[in-house]
N, C-alpha and C positions, 0 to 999 in steps of 0.2 A: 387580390391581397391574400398570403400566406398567413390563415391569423394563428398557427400553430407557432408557426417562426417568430414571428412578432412577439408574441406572448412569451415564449422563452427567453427571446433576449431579451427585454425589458425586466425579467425576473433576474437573470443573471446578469445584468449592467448595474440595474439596482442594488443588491446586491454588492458587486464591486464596488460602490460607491457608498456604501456600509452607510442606505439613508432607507428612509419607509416610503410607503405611498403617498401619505400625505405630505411629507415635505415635495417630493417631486410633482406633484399633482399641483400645489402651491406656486412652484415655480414655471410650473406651465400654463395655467392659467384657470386652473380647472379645478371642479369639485373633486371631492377624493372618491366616490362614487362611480364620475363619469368616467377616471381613470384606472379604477378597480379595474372597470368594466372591460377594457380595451387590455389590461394587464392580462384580465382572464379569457382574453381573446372571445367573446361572448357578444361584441360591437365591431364595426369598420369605419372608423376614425377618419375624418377627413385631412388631406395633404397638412392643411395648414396647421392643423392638430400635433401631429406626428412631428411637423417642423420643431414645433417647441417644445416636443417630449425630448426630442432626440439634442433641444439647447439646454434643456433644465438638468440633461444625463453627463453634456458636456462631447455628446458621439455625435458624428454627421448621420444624416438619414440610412444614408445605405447600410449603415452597421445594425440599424433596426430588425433589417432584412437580408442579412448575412446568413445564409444557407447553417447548419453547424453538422459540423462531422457527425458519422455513423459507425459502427463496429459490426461488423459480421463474424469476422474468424476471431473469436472471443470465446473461454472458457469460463464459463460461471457454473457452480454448480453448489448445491444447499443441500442442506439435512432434511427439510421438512417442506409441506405443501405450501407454497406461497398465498398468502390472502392478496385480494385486490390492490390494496393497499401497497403493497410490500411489491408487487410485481410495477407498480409506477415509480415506486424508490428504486428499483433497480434499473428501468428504463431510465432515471431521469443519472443514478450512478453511472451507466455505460455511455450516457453522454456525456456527463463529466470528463470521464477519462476520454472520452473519442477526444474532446475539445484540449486536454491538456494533452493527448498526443500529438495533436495536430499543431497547437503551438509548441510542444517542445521539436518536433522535426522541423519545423519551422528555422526557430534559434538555430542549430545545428545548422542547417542551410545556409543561414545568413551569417554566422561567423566561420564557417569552411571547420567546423569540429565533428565532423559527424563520426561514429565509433563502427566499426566493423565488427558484426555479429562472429563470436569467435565456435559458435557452435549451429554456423547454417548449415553445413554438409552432414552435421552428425546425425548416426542414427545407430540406434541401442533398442533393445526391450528389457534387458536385466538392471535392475535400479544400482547394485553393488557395484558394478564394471560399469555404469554410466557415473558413479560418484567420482570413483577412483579416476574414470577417466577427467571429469570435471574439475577436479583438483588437478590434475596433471597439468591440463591446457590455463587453467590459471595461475600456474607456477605455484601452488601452494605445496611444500614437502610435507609427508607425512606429521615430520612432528609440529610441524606450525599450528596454529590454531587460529580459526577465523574472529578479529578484533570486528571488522568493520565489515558485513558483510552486503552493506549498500552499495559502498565504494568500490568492493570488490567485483558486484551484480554487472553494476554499472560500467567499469569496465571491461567485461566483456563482450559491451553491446547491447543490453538489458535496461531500459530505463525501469524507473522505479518512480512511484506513486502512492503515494497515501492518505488516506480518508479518512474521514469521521462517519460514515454511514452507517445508520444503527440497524443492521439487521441483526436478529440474533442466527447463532448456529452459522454465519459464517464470517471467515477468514481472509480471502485473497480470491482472487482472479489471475488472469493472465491474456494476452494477447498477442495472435500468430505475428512472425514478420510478413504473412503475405499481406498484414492488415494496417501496416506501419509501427508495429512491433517490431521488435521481441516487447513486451512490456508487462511488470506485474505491479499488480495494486492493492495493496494491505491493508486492511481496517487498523487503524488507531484508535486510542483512546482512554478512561481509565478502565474500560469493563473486557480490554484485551493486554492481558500483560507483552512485559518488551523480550521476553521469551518467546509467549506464542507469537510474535509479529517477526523474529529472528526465522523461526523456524516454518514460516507462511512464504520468505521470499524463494526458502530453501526447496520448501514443497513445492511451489510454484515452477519452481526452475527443473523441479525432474519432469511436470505434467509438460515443459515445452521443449524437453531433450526427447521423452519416453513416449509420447502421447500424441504427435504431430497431426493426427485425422481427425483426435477430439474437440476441435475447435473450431464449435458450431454454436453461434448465438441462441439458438431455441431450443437445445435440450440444455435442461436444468437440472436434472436426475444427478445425485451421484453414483457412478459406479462402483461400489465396493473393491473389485480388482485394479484399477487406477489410481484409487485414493490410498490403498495401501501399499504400491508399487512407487508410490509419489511421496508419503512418510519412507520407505525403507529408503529413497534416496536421499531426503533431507536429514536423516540422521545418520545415515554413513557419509552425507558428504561434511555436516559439521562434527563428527567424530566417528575418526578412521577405524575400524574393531582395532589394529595393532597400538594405538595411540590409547584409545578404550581401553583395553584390559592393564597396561601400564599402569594406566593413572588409577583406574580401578584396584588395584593390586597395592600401589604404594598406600591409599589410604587405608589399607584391611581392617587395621587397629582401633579404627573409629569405630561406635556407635550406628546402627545402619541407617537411622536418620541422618547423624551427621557425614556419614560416606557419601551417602548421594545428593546429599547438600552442597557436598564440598566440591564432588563432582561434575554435576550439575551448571556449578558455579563457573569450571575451566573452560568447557567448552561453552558456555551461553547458552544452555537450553534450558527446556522445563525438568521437574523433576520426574513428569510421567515420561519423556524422551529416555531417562538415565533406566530406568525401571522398565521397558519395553526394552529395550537394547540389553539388557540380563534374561527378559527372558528369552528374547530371541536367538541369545549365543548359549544360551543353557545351562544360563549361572545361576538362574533361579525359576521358579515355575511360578503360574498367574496369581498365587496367592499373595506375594511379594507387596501386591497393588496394598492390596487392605492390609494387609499387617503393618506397611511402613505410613497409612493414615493412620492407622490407631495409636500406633507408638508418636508419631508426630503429635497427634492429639494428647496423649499423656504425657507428654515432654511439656509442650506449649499450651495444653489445654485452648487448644483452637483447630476446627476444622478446614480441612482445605476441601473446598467443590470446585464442580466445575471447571473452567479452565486456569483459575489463579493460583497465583506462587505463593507461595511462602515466605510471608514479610519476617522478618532479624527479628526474633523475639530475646536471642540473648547476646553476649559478647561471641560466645562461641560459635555461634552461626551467623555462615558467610551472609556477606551483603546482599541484596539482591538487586538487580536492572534496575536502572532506571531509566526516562527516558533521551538522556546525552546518550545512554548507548546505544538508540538506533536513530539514527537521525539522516536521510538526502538529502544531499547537500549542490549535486551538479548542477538540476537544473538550477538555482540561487547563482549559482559561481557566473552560467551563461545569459542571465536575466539580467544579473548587474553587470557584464561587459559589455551586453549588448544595451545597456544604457548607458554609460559609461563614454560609449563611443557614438553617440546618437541615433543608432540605427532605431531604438525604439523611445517614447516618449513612458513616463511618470505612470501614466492610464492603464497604457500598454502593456508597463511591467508588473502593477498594483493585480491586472486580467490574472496574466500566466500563471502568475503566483499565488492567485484567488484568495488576497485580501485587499483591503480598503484603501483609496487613496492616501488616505492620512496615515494607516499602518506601515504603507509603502515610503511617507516620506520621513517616519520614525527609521524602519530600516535603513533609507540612503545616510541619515544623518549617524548613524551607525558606521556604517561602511565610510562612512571620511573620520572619521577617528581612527580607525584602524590600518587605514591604507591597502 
């Protein structure tokens, strides 16, 4: 008996089933002790046991003991030394995602929608000519600007994934296609703005044009030269320099808080993205940084740290993200088809979409209102 396997699914069925130990231990016949125990993979539960774990879960036995996918050619990579702790959050996140890749290829599979990677052949090492190229090949012109840049990921061939996993100091991930990728995975939340989550799918996406060797599950180091080769292509690919200095240019006459607010605003990004791309064209040098905190601060009398925006303290300052503006939506569209048309059941789509069977049957009754 697998009691690693065991133990995780039972963590993640329960879970799905958005109940505790002790109801399920209740319904199978047991004290919540004897169930802990076998939860925590710590005992070897007899057949008959397990029968009625797996009747009180609502899953036949063998989903007890369902193998779950694994991730090797996966880019993870962090700011600081991981504690114990933190390196079982990340083991337990990379299965996560193994698990929702595996069922989102899955769907794909079974409804004959699978996307064709539209940048397998590509290979680049300049971040600027990998942007410019990357807009090309997804028909975005120069002046357009990216609204949706999930739907756009996603059509490429890129699945898209997002978490709530609280590590601090990081952002995203990604995963090779030789690993059932392309795919990237975004921390959400409220302690990551819908800025920095815009410009995680963007960075992402140059580490799996630009970076194609670095995608090795056991180095976790980041490399300085990658991580800023992988920023210079998320910020020229969601603002072109000839689109940049435009719009740069028509707002001159504002205030430089409210320029780069304004700015900031067009293309979706943070206001440190608008402020590094001045100084990098050599519109302005790194002082730029503090001067426009301090004037922000004596405007708003409020500090910005860290990675957050700058919440509308007046009428004259633009709105800022919220979170309708980044939202994945495909896989949802193929969860509900493929329940829709019976191919999978209530349980099944409640899994994919890692919530609760009762949240799952709020959404269907959603989706018949709407048609």
């Amino acid at each position: 008996m697998n009691r690693g396997v065991l133990s995780d699914n039972l963590r993640r069925l329960r879970s799905i089933k958005g109940t505790n130990q002790t109801k399920i231990a209740k319904k199978a016949g047991l004290s919540r002790p004897s169930y802990v125990a076998i939860e925590n993979g710590t005992t070897d539960p007899r057949s008959s046991t397990l029968m009625n774990i797996a009747g009180a879960l609502g899953v036949s036995l063998a989903d007890l003991f369902r193998p779950l996918p694994s991730l090797k050619r996966v880019r993870f990579r962090i700011q600081k030394t991981m504690t114990k702790r933190e390196e079982n959050q990340r083991d337990q996140l990379l299965q996560d995602v193994a698990i929702w890749l595996s069922d989102y290829n899955e769907l794909e599979r079974m409804l004959g929608e699978s996307r064709e990677y539209k940048f397998k052949d590509y290979r680049s090492t300049d971040p600027v000519s990998a942007a410019e190229d990357a807009r090309s090949r997804l028909n975005i012109n120069d002046p357009s600007l990216i609204r949706d840049i999930c739907g756009l990921v996603e059509d490429s061939g890129i699945k898209i994934y997002l978490s709530k996993t609280g590590f601090k100091k990081y952002f995203g991930l990604s995963v090779s296609l030789d690993d059932g990728g392309p795919a990237i995975c975004v921390k959400v939340g409220d302690d990551v703005s819908v800025e920095r989550q815009i410009f995680t799918v963007a960075h992402e996406m140059g580490h799996l044009l630009l970076h194609r060797n670095s995608y090795k599950k056991d180095e976790i180091k980041e490399i300085d030269r990658e991580e800023k080769e992988a920023d210079k292509f998320a910020s020229n690919f969601l603002m072109p320099q000839s689109v940049f200095e435009k719009e740069w240019q028509s707002a001159r006459g504002l205030h430089l808080v409210n320029r780069v607010l304004h700015v900031k605003r067009i293309f979706r990004v943070s206001y440190m993205t608008v402020l590094l791309r001045l100084i990098d064209c050599g519109l302005a040098d790194p002082s730029i940084i503090q001067i426009f905190r301090a004037e922000y601060k004596r405007i708003y009398n409020h500090d910005l740290k860290n990675h957050y925006e700058p919440d509308s303290y007046s009428e004259s300052e633009p709105e800022g993200l919220v979170k309708s503006d980044f939202m994945e939506d495909r896989l949802h569209r193929l969860v509900r088809e493929a329940f829709e048309k019976d191919l999978i059941s209530m349980d099944r789509a409640a899994e994919i979409l890692k919530i609760s069977v009762i949240e799952m049957r709020e959404l269907n009754n959603s989706w018949k209102m709407t048609g």
